[in-house]
LUMLUMDREN-2810 file (N, C-alpha, C; in Angstrom, 1 decimal):
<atoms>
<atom><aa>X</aa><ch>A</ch><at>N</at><xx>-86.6</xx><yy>-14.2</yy><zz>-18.0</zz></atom>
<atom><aa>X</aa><ch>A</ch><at>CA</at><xx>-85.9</xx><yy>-13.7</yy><zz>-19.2</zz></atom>
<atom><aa>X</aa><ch>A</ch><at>C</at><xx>-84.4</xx><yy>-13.4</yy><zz>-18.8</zz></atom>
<atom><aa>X</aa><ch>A</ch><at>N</at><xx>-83.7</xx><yy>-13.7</yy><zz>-19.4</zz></atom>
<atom><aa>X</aa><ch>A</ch><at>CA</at><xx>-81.7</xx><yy>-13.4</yy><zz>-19.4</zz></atom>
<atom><aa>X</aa><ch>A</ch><at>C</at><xx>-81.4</xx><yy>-12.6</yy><zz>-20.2</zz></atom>
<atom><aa>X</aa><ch>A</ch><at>N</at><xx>-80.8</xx><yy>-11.4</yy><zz>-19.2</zz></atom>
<atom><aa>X</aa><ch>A</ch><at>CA</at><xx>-80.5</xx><yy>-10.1</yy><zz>-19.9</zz></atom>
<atom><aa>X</aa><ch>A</ch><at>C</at><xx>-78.8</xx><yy>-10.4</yy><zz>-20.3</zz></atom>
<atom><aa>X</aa><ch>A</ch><at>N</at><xx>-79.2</xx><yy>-10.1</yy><zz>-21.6</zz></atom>
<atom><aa>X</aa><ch>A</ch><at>CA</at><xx>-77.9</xx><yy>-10.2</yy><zz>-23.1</zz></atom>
<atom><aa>X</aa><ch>A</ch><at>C</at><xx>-76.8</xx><yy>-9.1</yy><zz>-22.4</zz></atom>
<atom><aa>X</aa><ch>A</ch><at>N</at><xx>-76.2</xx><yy>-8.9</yy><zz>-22.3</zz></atom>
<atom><aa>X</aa><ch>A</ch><at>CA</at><xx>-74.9</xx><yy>-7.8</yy><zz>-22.5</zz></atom>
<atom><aa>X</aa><ch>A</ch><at>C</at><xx>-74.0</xx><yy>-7.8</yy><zz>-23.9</zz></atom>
<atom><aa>X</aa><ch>A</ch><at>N</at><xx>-73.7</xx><yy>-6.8</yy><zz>-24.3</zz></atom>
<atom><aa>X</aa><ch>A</ch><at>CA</at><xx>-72.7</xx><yy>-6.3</yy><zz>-25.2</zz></atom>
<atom><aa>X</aa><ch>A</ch><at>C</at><xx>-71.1</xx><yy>-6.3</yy><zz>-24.5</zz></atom>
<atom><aa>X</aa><ch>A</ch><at>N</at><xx>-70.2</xx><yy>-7.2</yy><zz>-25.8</zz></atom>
<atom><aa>X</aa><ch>A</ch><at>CA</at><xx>-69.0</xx><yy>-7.2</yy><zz>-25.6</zz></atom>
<atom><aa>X</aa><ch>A</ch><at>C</at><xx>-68.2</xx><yy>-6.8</yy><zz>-26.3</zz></atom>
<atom><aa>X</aa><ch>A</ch><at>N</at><xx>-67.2</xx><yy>-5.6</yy><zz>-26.4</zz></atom>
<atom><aa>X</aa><ch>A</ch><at>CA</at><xx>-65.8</xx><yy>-5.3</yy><zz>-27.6</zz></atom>
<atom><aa>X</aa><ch>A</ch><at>C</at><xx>-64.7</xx><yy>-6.3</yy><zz>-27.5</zz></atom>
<atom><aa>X</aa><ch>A</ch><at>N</at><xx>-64.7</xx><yy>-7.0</yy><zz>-28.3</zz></atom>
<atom><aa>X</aa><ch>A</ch><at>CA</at><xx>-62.9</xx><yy>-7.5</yy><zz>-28.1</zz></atom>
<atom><aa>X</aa><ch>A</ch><at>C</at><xx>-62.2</xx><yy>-6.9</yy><zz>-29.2</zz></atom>
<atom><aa>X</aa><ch>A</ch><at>N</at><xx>-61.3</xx><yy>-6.8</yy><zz>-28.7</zz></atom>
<atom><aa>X</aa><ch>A</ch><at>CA</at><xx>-60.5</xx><yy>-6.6</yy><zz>-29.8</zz></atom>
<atom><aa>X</aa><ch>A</ch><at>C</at><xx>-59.6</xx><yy>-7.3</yy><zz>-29.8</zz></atom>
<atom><aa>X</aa><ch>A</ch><at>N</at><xx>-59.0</xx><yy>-7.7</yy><zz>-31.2</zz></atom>
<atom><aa>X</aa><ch>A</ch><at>CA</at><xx>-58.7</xx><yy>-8.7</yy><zz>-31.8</zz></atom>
<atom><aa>X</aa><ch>A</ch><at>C</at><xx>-57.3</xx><yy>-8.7</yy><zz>-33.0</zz></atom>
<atom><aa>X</aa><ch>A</ch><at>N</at><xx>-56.2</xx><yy>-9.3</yy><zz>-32.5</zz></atom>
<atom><aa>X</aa><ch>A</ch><at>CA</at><xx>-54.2</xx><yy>-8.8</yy><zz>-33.0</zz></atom>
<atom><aa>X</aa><ch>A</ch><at>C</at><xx>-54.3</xx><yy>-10.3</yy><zz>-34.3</zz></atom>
<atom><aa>X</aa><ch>A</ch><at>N</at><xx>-54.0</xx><yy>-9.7</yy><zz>-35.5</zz></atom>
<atom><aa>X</aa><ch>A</ch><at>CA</at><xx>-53.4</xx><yy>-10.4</yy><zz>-36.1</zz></atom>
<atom><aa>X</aa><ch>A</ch><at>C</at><xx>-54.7</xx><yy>-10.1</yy><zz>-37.7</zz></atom>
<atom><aa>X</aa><ch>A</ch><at>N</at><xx>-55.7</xx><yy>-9.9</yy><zz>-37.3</zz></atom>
<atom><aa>X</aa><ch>A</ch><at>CA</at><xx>-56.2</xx><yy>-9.5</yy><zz>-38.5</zz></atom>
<atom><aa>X</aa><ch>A</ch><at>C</at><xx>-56.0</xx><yy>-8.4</yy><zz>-39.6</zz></atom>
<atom><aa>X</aa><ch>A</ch><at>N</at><xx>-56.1</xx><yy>-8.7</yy><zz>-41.3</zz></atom>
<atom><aa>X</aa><ch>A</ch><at>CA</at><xx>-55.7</xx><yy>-7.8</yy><zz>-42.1</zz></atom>
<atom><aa>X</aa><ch>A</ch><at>C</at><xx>-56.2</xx><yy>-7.8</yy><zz>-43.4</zz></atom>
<atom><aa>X</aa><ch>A</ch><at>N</at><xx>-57.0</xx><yy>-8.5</yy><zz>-43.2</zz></atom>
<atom><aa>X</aa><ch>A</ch><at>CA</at><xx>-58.0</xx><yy>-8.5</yy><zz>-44.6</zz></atom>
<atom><aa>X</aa><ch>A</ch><at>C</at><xx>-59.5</xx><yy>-8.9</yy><zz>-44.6</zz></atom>
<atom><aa>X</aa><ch>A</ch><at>N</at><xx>-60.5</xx><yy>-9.7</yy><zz>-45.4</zz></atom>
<atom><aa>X</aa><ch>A</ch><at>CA</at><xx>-61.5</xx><yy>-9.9</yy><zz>-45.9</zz></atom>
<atom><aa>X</aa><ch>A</ch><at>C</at><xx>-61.6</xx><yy>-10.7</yy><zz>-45.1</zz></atom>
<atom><aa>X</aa><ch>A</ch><at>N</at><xx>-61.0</xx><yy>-11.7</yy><zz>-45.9</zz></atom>
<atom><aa>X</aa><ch>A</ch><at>CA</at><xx>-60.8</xx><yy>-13.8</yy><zz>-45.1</zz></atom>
<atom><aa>X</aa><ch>A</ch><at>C</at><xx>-60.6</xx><yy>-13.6</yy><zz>-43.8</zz></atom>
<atom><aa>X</aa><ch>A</ch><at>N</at><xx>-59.8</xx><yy>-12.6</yy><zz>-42.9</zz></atom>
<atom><aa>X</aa><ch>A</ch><at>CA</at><xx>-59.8</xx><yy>-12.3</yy><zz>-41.7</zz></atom>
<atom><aa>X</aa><ch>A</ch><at>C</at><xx>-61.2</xx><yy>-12.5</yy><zz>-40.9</zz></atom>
<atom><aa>X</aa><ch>A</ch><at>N</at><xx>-61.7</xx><yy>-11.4</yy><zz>-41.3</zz></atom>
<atom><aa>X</aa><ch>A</ch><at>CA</at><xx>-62.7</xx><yy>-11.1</yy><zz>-40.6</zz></atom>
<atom><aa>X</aa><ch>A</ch><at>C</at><xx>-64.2</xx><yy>-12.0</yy><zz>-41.2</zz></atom>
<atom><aa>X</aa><ch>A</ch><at>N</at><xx>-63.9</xx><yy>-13.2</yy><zz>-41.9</zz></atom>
<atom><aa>X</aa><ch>A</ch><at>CA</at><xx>-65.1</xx><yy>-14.3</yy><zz>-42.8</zz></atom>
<atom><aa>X</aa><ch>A</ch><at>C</at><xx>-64.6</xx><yy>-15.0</yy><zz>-41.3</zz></atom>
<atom><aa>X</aa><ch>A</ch><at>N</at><xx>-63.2</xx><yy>-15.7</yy><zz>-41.2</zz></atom>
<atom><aa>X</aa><ch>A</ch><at>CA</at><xx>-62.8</xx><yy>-16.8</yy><zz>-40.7</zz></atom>
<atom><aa>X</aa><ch>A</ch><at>C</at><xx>-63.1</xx><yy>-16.0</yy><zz>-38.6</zz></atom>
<atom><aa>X</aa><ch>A</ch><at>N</at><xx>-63.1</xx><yy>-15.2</yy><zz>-38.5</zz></atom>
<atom><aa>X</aa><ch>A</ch><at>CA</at><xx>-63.4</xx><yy>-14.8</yy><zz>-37.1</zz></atom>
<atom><aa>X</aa><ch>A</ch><at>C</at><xx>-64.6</xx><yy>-14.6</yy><zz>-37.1</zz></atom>
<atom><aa>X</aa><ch>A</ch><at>N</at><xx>-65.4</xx><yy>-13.9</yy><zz>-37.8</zz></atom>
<atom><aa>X</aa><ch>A</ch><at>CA</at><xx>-66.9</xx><yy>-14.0</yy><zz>-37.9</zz></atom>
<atom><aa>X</aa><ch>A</ch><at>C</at><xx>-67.9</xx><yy>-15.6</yy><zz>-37.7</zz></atom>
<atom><aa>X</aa><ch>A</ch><at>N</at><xx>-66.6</xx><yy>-16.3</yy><zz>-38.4</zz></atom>
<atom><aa>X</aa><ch>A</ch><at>CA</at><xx>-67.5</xx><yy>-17.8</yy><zz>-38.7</zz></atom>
<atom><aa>X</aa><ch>A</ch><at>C</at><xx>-67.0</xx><yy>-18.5</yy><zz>-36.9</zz></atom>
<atom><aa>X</aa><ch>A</ch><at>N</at><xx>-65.9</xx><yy>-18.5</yy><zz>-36.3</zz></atom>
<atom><aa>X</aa><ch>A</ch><at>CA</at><xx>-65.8</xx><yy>-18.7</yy><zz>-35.0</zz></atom>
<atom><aa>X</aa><ch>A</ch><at>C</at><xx>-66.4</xx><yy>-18.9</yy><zz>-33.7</zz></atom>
<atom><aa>X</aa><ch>A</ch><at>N</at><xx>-66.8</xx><yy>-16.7</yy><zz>-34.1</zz></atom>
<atom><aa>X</aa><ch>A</ch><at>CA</at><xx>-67.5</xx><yy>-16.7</yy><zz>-33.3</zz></atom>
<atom><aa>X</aa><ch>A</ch><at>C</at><xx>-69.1</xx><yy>-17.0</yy><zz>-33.1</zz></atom>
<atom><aa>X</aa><ch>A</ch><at>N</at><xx>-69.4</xx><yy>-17.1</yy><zz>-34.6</zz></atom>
<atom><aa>X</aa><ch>A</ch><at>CA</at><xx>-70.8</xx><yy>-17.8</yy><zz>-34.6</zz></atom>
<atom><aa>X</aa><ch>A</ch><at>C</at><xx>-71.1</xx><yy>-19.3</yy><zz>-34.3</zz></atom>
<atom><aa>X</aa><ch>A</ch><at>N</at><xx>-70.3</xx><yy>-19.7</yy><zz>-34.2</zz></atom>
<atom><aa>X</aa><ch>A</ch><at>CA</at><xx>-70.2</xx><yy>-21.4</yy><zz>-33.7</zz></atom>
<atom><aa>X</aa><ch>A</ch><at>C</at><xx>-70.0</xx><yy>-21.5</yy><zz>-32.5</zz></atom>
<atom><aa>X</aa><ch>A</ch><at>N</at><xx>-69.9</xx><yy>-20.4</yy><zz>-31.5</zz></atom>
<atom><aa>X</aa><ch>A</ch><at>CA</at><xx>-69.5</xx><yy>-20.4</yy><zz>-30.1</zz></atom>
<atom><aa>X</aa><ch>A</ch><at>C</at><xx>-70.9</xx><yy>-20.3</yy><zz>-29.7</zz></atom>
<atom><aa>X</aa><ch>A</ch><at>N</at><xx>-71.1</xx><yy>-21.5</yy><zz>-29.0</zz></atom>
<atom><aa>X</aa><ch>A</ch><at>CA</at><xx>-72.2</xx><yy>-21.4</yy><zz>-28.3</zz></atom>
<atom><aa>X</aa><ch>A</ch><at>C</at><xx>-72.7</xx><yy>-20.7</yy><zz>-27.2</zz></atom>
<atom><aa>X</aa><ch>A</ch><at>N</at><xx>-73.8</xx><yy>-19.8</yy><zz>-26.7</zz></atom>
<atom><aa>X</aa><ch>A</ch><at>CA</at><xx>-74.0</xx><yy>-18.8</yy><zz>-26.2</zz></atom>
<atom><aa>X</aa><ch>A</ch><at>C</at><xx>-74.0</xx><yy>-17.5</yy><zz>-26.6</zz></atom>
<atom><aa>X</aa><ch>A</ch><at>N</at><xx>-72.9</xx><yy>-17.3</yy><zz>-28.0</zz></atom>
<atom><aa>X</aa><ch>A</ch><at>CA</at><xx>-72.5</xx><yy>-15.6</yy><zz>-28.7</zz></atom>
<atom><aa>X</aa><ch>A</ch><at>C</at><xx>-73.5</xx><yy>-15.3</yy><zz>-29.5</zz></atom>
<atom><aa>X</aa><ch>A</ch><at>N</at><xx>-74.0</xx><yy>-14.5</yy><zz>-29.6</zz></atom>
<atom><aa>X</aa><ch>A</ch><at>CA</at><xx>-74.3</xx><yy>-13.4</yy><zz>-31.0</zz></atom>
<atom><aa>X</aa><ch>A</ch><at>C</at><xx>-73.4</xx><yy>-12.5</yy><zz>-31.8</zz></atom>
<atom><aa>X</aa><ch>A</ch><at>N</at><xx>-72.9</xx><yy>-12.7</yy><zz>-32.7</zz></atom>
<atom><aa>X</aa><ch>A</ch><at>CA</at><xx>-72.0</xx><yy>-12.0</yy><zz>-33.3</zz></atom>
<atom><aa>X</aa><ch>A</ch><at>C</at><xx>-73.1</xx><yy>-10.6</yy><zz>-33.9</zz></atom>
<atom><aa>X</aa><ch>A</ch><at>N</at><xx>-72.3</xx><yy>-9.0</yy><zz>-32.9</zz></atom>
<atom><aa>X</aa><ch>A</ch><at>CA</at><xx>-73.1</xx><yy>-8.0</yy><zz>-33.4</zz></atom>
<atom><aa>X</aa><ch>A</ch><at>C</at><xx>-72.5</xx><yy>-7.5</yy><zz>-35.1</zz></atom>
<atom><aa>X</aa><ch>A</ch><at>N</at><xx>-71.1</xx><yy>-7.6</yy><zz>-34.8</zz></atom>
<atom><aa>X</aa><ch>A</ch><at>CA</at><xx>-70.7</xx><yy>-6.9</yy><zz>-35.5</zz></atom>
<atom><aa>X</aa><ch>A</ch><at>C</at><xx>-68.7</xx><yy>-7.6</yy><zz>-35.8</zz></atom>
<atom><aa>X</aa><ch>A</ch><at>N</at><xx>-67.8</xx><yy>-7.5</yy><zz>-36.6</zz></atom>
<atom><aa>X</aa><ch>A</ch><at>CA</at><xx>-66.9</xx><yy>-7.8</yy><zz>-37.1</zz></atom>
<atom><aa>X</aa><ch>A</ch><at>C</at><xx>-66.4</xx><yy>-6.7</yy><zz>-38.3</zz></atom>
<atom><aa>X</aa><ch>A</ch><at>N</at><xx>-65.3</xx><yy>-6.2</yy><zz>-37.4</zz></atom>
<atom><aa>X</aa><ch>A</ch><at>CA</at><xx>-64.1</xx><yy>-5.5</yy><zz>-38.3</zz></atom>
<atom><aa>X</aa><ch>A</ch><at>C</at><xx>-62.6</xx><yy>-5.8</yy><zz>-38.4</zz></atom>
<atom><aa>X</aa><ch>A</ch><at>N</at><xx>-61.6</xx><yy>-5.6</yy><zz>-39.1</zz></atom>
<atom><aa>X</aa><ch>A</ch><at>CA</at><xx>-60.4</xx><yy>-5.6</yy><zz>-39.0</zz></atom>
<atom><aa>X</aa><ch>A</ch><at>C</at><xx>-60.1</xx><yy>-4.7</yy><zz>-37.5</zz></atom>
<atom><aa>X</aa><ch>A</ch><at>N</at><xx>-59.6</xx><yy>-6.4</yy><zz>-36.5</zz></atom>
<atom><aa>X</aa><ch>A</ch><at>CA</at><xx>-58.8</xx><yy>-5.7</yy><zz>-35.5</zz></atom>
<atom><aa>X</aa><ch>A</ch><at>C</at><xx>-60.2</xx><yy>-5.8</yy><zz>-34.1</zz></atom>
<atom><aa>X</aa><ch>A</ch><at>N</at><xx>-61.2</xx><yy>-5.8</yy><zz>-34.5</zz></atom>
<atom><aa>X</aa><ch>A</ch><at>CA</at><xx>-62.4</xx><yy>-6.0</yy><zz>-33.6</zz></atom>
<atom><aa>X</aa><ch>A</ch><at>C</at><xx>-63.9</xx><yy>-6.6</yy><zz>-33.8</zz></atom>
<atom><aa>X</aa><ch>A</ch><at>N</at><xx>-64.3</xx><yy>-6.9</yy><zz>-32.9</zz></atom>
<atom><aa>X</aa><ch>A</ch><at>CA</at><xx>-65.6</xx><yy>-7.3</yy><zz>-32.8</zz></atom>
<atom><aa>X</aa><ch>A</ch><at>C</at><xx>-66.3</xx><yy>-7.4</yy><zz>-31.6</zz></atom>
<atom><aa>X</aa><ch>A</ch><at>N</at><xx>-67.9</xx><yy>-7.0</yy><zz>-32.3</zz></atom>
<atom><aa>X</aa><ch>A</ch><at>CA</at><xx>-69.1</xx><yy>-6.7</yy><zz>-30.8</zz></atom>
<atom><aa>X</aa><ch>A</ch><at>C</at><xx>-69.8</xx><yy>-7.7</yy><zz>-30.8</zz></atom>
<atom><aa>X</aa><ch>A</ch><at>N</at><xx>-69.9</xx><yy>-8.9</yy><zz>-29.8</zz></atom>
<atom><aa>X</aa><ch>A</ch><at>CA</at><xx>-70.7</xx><yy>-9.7</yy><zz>-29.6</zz></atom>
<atom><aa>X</aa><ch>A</ch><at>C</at><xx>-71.7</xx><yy>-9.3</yy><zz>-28.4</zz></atom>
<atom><aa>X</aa><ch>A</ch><at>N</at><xx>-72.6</xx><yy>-10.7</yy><zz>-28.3</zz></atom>
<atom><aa>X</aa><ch>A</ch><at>CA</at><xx>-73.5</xx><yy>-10.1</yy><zz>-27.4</zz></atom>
<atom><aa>X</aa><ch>A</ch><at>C</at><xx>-73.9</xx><yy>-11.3</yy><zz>-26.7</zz></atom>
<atom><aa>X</aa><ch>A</ch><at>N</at><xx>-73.8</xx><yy>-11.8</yy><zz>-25.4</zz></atom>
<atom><aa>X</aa><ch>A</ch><at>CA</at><xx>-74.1</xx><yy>-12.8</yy><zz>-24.8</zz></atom>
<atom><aa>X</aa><ch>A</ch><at>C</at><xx>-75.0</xx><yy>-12.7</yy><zz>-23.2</zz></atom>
<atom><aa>X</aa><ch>A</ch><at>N</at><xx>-75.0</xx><yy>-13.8</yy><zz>-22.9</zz></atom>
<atom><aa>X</aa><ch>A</ch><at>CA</at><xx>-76.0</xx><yy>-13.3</yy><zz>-21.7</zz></atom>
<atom><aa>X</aa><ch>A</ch><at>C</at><xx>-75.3</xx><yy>-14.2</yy><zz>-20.6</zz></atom>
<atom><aa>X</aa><ch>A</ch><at>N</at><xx>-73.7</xx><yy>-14.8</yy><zz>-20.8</zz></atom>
<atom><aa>X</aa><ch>A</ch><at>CA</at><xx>-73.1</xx><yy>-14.9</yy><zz>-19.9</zz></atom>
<atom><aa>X</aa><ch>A</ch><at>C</at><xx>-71.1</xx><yy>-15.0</yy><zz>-20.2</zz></atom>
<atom><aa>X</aa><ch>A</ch><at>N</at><xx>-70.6</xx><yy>-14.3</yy><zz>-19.0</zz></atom>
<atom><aa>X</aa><ch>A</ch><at>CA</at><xx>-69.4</xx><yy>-14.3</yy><zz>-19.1</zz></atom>
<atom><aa>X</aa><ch>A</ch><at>C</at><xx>-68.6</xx><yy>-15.7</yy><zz>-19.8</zz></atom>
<atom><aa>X</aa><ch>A</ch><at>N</at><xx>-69.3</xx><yy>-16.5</yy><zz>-19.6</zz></atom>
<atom><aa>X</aa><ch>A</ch><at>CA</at><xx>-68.4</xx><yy>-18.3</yy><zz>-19.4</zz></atom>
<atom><aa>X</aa><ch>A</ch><at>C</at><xx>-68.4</xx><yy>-18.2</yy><zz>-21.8</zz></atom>
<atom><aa>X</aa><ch>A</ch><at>N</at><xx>-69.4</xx><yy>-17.6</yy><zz>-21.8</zz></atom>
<atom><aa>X</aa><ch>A</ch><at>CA</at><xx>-69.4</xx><yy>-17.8</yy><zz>-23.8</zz></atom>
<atom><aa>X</aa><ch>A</ch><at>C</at><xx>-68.6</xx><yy>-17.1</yy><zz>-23.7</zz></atom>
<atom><aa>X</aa><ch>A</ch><at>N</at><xx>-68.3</xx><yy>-15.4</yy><zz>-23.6</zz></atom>
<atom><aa>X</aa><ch>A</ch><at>CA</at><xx>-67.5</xx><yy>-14.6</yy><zz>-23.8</zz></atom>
<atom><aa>X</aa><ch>A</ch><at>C</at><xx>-66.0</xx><yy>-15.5</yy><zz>-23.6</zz></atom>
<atom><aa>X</aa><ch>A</ch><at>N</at><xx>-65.8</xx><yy>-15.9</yy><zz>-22.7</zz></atom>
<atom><aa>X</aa><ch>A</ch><at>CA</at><xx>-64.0</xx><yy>-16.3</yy><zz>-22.1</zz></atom>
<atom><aa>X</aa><ch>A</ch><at>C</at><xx>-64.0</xx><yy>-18.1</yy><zz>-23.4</zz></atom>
<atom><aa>X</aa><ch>A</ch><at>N</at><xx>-65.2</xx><yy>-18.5</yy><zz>-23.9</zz></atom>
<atom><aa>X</aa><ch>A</ch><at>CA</at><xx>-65.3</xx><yy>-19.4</yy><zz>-25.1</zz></atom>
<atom><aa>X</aa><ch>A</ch><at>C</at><xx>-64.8</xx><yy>-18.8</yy><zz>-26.1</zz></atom>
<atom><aa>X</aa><ch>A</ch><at>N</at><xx>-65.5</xx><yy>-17.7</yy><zz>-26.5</zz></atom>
<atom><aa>X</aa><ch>A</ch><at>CA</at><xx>-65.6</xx><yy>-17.1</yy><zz>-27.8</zz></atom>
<atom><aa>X</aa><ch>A</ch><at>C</at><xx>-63.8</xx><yy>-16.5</yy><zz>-28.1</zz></atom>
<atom><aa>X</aa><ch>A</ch><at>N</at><xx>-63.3</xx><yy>-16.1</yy><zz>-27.0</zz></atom>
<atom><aa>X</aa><ch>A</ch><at>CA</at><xx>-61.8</xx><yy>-15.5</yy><zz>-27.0</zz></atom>
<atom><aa>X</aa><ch>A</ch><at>C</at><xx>-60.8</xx><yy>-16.7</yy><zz>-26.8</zz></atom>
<atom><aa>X</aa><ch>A</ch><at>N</at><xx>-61.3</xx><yy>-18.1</yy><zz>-26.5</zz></atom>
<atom><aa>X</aa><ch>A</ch><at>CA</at><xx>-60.4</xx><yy>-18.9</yy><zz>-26.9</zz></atom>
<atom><aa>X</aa><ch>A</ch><at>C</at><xx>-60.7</xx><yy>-19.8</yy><zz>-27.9</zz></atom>
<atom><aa>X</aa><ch>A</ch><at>N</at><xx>-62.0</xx><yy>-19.6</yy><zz>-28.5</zz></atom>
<atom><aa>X</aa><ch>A</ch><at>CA</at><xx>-62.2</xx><yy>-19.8</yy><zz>-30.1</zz></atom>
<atom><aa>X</aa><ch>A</ch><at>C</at><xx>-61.2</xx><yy>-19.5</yy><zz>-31.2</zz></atom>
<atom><aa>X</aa><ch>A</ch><at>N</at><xx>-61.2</xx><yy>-18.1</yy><zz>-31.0</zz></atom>
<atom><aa>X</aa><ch>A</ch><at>CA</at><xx>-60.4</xx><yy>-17.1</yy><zz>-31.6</zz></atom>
<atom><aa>X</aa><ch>A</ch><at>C</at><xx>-58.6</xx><yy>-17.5</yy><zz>-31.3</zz></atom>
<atom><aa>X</aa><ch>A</ch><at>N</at><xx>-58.5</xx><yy>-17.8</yy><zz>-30.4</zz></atom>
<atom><aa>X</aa><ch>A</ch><at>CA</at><xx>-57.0</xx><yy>-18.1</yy><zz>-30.3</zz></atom>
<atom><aa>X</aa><ch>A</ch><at>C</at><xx>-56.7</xx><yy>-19.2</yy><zz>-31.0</zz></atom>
<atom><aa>X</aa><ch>A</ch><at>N</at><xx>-57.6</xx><yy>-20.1</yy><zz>-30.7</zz></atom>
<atom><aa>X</aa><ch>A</ch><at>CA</at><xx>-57.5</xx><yy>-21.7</yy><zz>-31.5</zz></atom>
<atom><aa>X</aa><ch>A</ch><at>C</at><xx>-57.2</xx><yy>-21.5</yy><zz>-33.0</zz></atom>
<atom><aa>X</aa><ch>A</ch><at>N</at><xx>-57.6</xx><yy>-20.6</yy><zz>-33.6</zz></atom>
<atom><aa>X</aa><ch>A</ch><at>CA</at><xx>-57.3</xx><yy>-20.1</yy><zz>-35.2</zz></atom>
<atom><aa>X</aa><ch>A</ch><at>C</at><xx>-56.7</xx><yy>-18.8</yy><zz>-35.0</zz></atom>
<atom><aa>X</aa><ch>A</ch><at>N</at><xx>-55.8</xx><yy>-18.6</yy><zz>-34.3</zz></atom>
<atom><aa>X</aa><ch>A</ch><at>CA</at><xx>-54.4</xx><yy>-17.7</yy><zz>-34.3</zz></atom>
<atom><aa>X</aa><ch>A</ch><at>C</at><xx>-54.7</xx><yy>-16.3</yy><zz>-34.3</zz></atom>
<atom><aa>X</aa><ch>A</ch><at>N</at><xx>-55.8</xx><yy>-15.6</yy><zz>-33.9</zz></atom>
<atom><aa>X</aa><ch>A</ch><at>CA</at><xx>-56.2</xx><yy>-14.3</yy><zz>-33.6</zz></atom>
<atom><aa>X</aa><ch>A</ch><at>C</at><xx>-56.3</xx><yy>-14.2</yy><zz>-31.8</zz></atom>
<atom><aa>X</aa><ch>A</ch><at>N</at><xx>-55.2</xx><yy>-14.0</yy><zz>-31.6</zz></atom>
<atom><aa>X</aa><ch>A</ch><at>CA</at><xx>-55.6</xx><yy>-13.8</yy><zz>-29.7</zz></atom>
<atom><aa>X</aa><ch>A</ch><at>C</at><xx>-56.1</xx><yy>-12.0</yy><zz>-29.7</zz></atom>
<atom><aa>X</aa><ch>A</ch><at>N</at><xx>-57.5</xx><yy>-12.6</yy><zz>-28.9</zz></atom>
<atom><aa>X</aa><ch>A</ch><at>CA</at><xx>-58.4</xx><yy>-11.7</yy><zz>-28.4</zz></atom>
<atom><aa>X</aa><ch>A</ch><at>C</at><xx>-58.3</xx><yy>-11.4</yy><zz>-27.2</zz></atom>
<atom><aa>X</aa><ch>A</ch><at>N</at><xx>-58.5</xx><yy>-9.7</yy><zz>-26.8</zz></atom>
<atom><aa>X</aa><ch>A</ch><at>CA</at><xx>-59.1</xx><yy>-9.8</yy><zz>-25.4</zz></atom>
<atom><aa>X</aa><ch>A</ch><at>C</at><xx>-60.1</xx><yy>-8.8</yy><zz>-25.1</zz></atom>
<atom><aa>X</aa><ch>A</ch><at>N</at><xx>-60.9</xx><yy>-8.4</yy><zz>-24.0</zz></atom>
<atom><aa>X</aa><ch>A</ch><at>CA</at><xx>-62.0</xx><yy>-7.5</yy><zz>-24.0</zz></atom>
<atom><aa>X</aa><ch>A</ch><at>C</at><xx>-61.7</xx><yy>-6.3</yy><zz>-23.7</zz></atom>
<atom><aa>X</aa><ch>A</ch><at>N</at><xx>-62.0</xx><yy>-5.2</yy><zz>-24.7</zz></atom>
<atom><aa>X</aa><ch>A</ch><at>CA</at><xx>-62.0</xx><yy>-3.9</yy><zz>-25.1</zz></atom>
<atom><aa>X</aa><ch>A</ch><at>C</at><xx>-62.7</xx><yy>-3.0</yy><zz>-23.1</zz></atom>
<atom><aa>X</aa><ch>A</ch><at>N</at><xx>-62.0</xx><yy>-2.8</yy><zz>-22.7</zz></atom>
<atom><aa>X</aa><ch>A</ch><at>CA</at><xx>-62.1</xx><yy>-1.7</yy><zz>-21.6</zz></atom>
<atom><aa>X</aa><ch>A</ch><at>C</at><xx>-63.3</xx><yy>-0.7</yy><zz>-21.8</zz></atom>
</atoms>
């Protein structure tokens, strides 16, 4: 069994509704993510390897929100 880890990114450029529809829909198409959660400015995914996480944050750049992982 492959243990899942929790990730923060946080996330420059978002400011509304559509924001966080159009990053939510992203990162659910990134294969490997679980999208936990999505707010203005951030979001908790959940994966069970680094290589989706460094996907998921250049998902997110491809549609003009550069991410990176919350400390």
């Amino acid at each position: 069994m492959t243990e899942t880890h929790q990730y923060s990114l946080r996330i420059v450029g978002m400011h509304c509704g559509s924001c966080v529809r159009r990053v939510s829909q992203a990162l659910a198409a990134t294969d490997g993510v679980q999208v936990e959660e999505v707010r203005i400015g951030a979001a908790r995914i959940a994966s069970a390897n680094s290589t989706a996480v460094e996907s998921a944050i250049a998902a997110l750049a491809k549609i003009g929100f550069p991410a990176h992982l919350e400390q």
